[in-house]
PDB file of N, CA, C and O in Angstrom, chain B, residues numbered from 101:
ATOM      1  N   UNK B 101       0.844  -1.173   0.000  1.00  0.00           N
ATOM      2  CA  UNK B 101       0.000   0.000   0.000  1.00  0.00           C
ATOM      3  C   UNK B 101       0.890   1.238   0.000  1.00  0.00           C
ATOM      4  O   UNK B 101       1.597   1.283   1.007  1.00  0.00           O
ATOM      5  N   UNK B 102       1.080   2.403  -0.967  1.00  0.00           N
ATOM      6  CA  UNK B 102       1.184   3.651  -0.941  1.00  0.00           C
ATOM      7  C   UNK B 102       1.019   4.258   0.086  1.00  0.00           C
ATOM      8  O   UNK B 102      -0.142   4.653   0.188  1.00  0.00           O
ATOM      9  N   UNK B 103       1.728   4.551   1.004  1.00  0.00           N
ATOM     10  CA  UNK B 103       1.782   5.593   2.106  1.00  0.00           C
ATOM     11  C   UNK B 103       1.352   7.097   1.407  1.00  0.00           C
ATOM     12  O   UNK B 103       0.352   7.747   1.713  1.00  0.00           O
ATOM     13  N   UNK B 104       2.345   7.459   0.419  1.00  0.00           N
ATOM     14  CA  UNK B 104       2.591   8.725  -0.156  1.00  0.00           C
ATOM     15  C   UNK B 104       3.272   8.631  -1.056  1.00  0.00           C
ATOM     16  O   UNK B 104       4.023   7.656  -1.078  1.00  0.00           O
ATOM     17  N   UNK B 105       3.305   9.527  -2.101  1.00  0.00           N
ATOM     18  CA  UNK B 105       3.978   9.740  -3.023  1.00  0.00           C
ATOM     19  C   UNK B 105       5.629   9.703  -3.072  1.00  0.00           C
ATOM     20  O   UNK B 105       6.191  10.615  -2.465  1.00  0.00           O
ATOM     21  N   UNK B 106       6.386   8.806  -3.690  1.00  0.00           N
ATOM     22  CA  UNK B 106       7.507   8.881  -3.213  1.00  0.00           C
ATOM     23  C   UNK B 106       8.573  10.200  -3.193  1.00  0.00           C
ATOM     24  O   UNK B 106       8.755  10.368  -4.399  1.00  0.00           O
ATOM     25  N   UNK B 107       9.301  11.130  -2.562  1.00  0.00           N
ATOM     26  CA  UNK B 107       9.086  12.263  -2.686  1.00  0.00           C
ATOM     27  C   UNK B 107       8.807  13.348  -1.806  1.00  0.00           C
ATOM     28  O   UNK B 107       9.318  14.443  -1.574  1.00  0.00           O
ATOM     29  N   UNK B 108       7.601  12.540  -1.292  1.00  0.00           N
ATOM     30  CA  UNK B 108       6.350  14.109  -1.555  1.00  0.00           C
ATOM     31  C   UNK B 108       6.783  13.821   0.193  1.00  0.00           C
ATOM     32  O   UNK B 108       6.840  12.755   0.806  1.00  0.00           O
ATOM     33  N   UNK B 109       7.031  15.156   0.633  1.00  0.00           N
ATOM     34  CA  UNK B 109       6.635  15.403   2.095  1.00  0.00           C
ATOM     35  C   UNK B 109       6.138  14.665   3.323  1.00  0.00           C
ATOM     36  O   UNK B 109       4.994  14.230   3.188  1.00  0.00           O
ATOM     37  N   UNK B 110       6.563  14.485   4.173  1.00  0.00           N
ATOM     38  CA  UNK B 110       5.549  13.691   5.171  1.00  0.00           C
ATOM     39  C   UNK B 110       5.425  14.492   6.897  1.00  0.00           C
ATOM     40  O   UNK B 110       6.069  14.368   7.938  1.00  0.00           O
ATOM     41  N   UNK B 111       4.160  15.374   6.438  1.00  0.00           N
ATOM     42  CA  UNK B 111       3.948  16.181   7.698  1.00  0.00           C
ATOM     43  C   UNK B 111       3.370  15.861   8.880  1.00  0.00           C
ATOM     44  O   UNK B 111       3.791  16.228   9.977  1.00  0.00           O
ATOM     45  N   UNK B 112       2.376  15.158   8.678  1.00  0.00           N
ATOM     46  CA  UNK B 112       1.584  14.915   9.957  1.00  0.00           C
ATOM     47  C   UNK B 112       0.773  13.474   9.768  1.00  0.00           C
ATOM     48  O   UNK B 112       0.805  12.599   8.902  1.00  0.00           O
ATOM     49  N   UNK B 113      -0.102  13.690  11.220  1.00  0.00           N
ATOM     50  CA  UNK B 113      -0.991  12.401  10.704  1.00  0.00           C
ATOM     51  C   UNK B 113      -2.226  12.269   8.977  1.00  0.00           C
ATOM     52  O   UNK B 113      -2.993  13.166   8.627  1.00  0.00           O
ATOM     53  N   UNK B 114      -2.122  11.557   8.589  1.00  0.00           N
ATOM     54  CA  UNK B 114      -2.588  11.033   7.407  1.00  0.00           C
ATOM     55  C   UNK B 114      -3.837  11.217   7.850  1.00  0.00           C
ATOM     56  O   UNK B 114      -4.427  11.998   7.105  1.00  0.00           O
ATOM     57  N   UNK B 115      -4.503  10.836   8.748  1.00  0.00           N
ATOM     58  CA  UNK B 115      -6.076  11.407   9.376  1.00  0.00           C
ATOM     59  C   UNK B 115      -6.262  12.617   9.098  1.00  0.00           C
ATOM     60  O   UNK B 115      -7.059  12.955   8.223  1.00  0.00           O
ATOM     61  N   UNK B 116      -5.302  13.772  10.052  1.00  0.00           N
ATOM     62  CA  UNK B 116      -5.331  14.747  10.349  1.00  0.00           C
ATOM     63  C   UNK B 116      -4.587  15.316  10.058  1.00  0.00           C
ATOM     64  O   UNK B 116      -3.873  15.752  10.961  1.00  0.00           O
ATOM     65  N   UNK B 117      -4.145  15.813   8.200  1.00  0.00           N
ATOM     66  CA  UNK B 117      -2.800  16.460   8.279  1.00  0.00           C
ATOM     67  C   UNK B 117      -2.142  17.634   8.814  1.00  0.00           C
ATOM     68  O   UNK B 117      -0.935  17.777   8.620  1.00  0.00           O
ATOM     69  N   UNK B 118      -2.961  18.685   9.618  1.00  0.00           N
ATOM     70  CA  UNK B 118      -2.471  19.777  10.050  1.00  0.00           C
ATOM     71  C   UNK B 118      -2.331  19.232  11.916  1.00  0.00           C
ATOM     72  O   UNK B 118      -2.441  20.095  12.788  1.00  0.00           O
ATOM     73  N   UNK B 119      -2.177  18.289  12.153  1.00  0.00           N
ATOM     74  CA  UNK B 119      -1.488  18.052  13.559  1.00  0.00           C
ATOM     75  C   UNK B 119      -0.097  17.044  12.769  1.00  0.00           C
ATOM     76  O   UNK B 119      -0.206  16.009  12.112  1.00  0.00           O
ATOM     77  N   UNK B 120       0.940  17.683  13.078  1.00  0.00           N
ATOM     78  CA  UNK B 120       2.538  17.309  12.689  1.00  0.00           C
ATOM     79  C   UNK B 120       2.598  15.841  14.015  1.00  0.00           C
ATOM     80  O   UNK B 120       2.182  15.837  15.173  1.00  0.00           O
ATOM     81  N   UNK B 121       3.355  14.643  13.137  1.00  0.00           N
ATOM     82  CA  UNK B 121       3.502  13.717  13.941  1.00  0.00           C
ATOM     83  C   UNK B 121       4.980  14.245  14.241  1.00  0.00           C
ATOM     84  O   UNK B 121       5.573  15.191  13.723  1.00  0.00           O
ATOM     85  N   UNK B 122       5.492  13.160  15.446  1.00  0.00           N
ATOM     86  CA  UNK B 122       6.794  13.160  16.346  1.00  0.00           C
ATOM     87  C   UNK B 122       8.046  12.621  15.196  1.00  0.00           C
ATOM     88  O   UNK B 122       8.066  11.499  14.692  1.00  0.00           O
ATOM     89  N   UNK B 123       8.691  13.325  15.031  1.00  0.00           N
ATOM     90  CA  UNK B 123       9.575  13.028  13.815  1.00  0.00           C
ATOM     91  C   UNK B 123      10.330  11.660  14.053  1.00  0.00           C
ATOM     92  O   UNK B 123      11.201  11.288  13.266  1.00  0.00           O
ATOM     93  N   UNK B 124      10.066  11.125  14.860  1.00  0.00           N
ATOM     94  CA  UNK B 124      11.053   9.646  14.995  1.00  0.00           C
ATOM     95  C   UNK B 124       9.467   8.881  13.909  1.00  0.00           C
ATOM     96  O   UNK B 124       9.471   7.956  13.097  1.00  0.00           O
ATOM     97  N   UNK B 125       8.611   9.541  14.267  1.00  0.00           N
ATOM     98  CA  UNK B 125       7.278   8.731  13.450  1.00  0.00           C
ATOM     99  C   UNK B 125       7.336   8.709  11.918  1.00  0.00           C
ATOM    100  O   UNK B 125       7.185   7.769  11.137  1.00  0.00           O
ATOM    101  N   UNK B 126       7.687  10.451  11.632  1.00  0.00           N
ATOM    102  CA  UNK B 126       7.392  10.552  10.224  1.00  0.00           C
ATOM    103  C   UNK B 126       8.941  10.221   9.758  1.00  0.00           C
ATOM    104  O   UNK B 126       9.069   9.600   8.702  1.00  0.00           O
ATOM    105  N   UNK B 127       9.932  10.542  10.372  1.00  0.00           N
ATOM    106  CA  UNK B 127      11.158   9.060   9.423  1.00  0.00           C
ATOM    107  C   UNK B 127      10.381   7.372   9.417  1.00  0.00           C
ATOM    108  O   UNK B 127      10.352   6.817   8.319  1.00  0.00           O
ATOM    109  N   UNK B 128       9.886   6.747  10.418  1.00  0.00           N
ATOM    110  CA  UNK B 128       9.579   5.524  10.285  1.00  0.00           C
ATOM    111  C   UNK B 128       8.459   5.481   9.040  1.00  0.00           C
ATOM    112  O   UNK B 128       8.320   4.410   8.451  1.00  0.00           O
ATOM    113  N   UNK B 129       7.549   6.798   8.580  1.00  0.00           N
ATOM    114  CA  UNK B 129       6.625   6.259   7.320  1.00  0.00           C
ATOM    115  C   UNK B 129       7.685   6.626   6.099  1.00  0.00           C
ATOM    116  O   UNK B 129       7.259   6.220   5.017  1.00  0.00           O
ATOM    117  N   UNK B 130       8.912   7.270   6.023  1.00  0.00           N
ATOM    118  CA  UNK B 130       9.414   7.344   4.977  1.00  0.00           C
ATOM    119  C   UNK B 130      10.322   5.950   4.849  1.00  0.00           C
ATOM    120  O   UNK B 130      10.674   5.485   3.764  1.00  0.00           O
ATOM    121  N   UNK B 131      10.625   5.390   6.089  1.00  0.00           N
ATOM    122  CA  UNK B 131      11.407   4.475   5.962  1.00  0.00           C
ATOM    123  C   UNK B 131      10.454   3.063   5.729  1.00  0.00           C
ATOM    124  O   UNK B 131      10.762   2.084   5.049  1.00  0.00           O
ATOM    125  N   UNK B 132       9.286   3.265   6.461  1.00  0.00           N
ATOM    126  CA  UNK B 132       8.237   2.152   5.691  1.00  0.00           C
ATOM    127  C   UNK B 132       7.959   2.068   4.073  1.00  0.00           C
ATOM    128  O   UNK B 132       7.862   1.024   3.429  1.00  0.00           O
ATOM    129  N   UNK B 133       7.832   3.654   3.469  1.00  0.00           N
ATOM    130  CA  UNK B 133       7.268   3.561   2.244  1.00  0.00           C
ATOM    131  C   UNK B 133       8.875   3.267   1.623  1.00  0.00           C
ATOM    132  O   UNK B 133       8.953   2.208   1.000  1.00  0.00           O
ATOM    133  N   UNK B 134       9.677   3.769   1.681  1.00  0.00           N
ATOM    134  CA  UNK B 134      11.079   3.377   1.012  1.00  0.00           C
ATOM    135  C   UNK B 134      11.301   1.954   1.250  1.00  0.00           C
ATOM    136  O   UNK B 134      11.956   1.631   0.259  1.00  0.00           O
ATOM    137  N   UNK B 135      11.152   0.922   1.957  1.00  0.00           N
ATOM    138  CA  UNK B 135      11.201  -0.206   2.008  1.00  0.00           C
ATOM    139  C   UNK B 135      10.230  -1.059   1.315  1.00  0.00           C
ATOM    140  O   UNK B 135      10.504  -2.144   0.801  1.00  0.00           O
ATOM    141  N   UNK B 136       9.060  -0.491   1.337  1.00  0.00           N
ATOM    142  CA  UNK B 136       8.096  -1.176   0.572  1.00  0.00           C
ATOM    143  C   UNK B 136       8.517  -1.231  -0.820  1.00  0.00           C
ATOM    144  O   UNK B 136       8.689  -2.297  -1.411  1.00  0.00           O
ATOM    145  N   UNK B 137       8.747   0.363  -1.551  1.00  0.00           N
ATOM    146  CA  UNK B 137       9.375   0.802  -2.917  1.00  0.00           C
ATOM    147  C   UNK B 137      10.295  -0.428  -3.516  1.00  0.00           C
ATOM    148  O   UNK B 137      10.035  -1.162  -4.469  1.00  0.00           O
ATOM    149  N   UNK B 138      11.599  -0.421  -2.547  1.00  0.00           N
ATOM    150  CA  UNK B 138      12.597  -1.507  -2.792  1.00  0.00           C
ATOM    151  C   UNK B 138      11.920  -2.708  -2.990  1.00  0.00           C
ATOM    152  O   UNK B 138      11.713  -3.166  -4.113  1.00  0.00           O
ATOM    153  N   UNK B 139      11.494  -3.349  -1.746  1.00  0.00           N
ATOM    154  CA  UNK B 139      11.156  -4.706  -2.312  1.00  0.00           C
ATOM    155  C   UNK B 139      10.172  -4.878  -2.917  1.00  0.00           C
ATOM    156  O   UNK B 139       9.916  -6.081  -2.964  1.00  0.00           O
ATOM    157  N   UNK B 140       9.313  -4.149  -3.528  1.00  0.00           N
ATOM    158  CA  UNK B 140       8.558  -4.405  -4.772  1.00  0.00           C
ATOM    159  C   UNK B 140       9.185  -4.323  -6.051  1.00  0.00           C
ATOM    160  O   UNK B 140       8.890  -4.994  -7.040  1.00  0.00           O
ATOM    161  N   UNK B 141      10.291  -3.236  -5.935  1.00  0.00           N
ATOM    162  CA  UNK B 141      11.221  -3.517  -7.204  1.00  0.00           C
ATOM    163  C   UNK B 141      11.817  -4.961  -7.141  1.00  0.00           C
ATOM    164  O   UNK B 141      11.686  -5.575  -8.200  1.00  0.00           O
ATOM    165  N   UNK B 142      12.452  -5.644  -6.120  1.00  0.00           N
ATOM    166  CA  UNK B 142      13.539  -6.198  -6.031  1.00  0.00           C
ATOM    167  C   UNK B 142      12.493  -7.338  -6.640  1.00  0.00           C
ATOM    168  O   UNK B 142      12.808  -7.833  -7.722  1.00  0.00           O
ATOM    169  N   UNK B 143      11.397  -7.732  -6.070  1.00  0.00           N
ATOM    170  CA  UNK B 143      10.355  -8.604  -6.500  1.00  0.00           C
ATOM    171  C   UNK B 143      10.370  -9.133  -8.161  1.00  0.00           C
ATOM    172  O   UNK B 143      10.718 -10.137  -8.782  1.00  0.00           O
ATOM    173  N   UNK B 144       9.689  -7.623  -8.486  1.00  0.00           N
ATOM    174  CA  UNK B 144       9.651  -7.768  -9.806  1.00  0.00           C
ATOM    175  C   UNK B 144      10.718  -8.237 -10.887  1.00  0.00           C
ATOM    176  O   UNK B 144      10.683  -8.972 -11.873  1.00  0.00           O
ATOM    177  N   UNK B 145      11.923  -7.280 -10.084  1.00  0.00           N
ATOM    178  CA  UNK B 145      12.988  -8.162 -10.622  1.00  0.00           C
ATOM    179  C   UNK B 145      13.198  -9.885 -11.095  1.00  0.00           C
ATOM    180  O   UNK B 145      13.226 -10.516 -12.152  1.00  0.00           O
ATOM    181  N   UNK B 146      13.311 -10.162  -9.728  1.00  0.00           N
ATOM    182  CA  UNK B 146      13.753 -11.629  -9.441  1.00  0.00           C
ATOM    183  C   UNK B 146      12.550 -12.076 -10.581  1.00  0.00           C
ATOM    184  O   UNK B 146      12.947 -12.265 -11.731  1.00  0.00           O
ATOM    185  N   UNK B 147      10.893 -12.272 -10.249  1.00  0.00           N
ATOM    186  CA  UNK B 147       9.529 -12.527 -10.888  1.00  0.00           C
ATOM    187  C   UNK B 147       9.161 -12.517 -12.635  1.00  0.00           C
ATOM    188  O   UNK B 147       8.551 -13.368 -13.282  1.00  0.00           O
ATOM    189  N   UNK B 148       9.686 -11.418 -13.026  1.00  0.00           N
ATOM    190  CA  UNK B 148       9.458 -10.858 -14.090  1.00  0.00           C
ATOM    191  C   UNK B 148      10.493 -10.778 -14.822  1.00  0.00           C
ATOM    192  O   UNK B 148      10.160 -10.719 -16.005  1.00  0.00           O
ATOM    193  N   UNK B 149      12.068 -10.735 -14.608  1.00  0.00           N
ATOM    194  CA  UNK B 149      12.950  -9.968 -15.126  1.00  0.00           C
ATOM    195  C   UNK B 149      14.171 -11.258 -15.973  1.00  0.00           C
ATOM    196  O   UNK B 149      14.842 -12.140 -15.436  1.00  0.00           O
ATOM    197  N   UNK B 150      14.057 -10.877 -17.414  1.00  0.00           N
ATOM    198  CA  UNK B 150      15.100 -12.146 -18.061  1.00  0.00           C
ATOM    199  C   UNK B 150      16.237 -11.907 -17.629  1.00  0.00           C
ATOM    200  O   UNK B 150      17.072 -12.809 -17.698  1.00  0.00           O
ATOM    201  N   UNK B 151      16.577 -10.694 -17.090  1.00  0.00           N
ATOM    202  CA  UNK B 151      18.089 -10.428 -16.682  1.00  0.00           C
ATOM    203  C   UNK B 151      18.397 -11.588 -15.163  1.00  0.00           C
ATOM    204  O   UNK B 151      19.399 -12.299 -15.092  1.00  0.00           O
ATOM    205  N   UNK B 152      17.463 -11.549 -14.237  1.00  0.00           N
ATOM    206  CA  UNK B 152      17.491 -12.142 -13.257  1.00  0.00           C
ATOM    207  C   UNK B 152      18.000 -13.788 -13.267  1.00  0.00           C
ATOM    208  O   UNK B 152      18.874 -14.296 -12.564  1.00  0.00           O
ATOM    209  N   UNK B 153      16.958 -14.572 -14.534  1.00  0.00           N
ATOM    210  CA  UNK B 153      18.042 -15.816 -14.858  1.00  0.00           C
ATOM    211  C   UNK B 153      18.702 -15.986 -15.751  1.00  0.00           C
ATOM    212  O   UNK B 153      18.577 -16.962 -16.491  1.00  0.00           O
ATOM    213  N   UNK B 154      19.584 -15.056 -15.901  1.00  0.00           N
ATOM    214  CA  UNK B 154      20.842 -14.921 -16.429  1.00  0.00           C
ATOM    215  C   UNK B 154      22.113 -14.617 -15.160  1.00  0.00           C
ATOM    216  O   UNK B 154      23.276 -14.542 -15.555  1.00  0.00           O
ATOM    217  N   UNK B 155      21.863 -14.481 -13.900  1.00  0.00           N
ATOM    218  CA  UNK B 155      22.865 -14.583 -13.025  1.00  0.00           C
ATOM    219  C   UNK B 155      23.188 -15.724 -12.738  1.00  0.00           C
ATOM    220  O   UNK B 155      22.428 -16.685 -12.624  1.00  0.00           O
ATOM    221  N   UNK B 156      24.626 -15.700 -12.566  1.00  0.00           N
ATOM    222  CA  UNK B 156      24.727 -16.916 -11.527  1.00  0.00           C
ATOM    223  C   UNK B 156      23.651 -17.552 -10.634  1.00  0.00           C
ATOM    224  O   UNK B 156      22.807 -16.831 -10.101  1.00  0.00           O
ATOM    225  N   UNK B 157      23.660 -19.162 -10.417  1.00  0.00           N
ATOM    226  CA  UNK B 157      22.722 -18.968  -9.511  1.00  0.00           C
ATOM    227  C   UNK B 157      23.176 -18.965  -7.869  1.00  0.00           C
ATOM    228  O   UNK B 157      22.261 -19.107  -7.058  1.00  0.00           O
ATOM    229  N   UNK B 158      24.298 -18.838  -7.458  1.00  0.00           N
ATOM    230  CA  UNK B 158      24.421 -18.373  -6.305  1.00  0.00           C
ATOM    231  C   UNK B 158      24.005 -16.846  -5.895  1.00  0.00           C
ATOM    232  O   UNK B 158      23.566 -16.394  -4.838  1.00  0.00           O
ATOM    233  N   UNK B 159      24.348 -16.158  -7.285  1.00  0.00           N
ATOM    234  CA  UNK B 159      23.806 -14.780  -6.772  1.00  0.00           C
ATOM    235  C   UNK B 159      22.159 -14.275  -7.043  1.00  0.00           C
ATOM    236  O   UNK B 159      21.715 -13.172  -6.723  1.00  0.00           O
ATOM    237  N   UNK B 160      21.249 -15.581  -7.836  1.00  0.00           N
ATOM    238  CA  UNK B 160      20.162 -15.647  -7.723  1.00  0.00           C
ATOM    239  C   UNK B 160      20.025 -16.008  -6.480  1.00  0.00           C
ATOM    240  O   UNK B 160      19.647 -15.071  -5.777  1.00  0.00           O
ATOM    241  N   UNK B 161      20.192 -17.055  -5.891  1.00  0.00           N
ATOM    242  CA  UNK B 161      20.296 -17.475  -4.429  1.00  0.00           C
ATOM    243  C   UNK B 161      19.641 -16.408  -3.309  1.00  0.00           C
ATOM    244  O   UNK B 161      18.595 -16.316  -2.667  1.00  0.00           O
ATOM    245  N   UNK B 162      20.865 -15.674  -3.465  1.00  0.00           N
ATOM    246  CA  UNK B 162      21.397 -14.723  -2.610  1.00  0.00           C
ATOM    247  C   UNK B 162      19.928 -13.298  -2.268  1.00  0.00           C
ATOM    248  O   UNK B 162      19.434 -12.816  -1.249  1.00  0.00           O
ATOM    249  N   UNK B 163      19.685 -13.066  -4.033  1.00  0.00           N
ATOM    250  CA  UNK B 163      18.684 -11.823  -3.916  1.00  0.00           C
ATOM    251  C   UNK B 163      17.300 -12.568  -3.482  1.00  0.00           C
ATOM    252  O   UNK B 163      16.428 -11.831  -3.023  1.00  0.00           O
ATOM    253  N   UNK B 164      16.987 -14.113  -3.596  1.00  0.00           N
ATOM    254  CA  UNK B 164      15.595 -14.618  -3.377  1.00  0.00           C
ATOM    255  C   UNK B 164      15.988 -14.324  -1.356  1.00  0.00           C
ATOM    256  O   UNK B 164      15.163 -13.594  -0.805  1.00  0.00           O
ATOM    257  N   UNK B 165      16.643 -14.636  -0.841  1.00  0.00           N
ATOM    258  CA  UNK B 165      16.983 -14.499   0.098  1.00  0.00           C
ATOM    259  C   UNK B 165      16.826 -13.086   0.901  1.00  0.00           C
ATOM    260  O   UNK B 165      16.048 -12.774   1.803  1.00  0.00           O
ATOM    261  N   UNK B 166      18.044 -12.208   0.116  1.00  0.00           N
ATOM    262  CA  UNK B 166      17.481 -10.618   0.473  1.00  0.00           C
ATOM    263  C   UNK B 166      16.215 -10.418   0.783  1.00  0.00           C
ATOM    264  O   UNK B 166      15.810  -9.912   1.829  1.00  0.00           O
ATOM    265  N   UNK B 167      15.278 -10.986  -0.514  1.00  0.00           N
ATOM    266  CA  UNK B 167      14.114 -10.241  -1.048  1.00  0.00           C
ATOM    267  C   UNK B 167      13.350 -10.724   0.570  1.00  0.00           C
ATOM    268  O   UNK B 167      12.637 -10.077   1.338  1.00  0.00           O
ATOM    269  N   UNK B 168      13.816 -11.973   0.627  1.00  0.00           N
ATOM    270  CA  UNK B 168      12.419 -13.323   1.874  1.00  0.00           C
ATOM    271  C   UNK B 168      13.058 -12.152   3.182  1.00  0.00           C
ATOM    272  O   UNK B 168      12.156 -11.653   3.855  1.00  0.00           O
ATOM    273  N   UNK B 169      14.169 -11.814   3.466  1.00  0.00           N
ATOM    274  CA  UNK B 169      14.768 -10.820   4.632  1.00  0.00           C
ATOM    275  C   UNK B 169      13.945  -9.656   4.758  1.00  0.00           C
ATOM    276  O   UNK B 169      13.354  -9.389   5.805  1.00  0.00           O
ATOM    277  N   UNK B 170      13.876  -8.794   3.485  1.00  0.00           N
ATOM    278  CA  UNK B 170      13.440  -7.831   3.547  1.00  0.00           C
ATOM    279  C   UNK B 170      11.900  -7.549   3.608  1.00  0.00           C
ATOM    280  O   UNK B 170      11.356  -6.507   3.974  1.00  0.00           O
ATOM    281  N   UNK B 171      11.235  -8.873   3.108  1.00  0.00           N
ATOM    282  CA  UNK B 171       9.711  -8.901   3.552  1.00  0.00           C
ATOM    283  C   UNK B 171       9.521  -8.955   5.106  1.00  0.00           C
ATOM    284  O   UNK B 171       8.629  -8.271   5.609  1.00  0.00           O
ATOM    285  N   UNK B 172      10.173  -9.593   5.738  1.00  0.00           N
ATOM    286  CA  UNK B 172      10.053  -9.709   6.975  1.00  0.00           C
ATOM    287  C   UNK B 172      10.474  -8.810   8.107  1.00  0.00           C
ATOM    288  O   UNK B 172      10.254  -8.889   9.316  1.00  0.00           O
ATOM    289  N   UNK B 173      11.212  -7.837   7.306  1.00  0.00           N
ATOM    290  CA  UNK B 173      12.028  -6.357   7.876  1.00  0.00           C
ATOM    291  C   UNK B 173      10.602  -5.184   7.646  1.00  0.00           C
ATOM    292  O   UNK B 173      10.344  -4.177   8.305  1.00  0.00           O
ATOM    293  N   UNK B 174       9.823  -5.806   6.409  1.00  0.00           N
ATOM    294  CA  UNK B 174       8.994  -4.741   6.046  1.00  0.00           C
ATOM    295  C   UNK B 174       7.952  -4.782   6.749  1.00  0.00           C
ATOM    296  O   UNK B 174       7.146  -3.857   6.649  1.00  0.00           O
ATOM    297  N   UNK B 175       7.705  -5.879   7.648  1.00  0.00           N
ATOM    298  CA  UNK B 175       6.477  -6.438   8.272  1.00  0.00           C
ATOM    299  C   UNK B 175       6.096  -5.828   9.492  1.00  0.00           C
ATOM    300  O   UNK B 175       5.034  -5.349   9.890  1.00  0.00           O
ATOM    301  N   UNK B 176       7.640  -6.015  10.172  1.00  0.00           N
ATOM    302  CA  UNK B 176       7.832  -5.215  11.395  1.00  0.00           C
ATOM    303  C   UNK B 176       7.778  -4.196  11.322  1.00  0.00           C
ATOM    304  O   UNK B 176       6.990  -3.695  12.125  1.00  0.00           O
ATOM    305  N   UNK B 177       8.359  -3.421  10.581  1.00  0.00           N
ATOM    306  CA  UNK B 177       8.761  -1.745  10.370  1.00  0.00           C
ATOM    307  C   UNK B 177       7.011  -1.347  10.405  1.00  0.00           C
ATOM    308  O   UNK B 177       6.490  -0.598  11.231  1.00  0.00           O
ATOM    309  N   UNK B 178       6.452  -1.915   9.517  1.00  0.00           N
ATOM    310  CA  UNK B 178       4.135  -1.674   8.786  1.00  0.00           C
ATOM    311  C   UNK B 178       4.610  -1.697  10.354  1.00  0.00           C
ATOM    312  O   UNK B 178       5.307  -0.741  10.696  1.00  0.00           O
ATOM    313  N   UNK B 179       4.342  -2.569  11.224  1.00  0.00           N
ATOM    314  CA  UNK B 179       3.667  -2.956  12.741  1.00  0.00           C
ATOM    315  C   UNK B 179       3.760  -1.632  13.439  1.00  0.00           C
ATOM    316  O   UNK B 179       2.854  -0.935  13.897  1.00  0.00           O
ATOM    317  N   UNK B 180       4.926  -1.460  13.419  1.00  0.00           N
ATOM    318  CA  UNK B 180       5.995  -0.494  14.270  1.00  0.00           C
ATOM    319  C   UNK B 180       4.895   0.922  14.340  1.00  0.00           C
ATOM    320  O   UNK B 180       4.259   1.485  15.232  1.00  0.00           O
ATOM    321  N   UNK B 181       5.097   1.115  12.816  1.00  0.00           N
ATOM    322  CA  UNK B 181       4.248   2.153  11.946  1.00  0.00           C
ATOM    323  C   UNK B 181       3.004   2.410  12.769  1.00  0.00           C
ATOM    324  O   UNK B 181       2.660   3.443  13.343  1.00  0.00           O
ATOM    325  N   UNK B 182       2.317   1.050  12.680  1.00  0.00           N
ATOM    326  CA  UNK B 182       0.518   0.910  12.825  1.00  0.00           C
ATOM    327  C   UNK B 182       0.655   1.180  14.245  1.00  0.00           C
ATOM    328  O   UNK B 182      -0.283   1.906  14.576  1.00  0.00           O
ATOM    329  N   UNK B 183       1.538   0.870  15.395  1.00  0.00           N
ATOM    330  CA  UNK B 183       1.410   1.583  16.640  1.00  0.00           C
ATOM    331  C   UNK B 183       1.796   2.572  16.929  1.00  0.00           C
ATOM    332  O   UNK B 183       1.267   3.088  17.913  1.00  0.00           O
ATOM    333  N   UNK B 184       2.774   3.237  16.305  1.00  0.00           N
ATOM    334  CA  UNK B 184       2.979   4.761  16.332  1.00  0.00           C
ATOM    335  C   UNK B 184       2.120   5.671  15.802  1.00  0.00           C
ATOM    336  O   UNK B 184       2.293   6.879  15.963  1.00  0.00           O
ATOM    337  N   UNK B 185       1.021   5.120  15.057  1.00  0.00           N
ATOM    338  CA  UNK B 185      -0.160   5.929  14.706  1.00  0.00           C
ATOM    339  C   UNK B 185      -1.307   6.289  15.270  1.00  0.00           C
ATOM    340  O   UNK B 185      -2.045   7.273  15.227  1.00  0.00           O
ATOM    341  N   UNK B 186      -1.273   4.746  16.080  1.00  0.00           N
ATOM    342  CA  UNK B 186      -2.324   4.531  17.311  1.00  0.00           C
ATOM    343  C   UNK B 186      -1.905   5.268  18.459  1.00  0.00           C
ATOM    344  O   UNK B 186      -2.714   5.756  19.248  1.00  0.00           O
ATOM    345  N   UNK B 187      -0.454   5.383  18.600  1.00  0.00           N
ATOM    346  CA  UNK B 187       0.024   5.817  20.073  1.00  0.00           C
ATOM    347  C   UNK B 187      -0.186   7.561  19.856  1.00  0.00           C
ATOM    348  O   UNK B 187      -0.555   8.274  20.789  1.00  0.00           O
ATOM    349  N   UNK B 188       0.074   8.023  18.660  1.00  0.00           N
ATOM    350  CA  UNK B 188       0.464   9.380  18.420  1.00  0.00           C
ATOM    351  C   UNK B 188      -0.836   9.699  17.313  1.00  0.00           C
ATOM    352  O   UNK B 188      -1.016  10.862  16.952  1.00  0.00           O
ATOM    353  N   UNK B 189      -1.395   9.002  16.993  1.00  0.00           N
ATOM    354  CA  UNK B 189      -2.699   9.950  16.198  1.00  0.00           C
ATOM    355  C   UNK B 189      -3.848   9.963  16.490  1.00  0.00           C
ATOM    356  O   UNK B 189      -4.637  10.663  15.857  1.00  0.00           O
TER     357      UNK B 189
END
């Protein structure tokens, strides 16, 4: 899911944009939506991409791996997110 435009500003709560969240919050939605960004690229890559089996396959290996890491990095970070919204919005 699209947080925001990649880019674009991140001021406050998404409810309520003229109350500013606690900036440890609004780095964690840029660092949620930038993580999401990546591994949907990295996805498509590996999924879609003829370049992908054309690597080695140890270093195919390697990015199916990243990719399974970074879903599970992205999972926590959403969580993290979804209670800092609850705690602070």
């Amino acid at each position: 899911q699209v947080l925001r435009e990649p880019g674009a500003p991140y001021l406050g709560d998404p409810l309520e944009p003229s109350r500013p969240m606690p900036l440890h919050v609004q780095r964690m939605a840029v660092e949620t939506q930038t993580t999401a960004t990546n591994l949907k690229r990295l996805s498509e890559f590996i999924h879609d991409g003829e370049t992908f089996r054309t690597l080695p396959v140890l270093e195919q290996q390697l990015m199916v791996q990243q990719k399974d890491e970074m879903t599970e990095y992205a999972k926590t970070l959403s969580l993290r997110y979804c209670m800092a919204l609850l705690a602070y919005g």
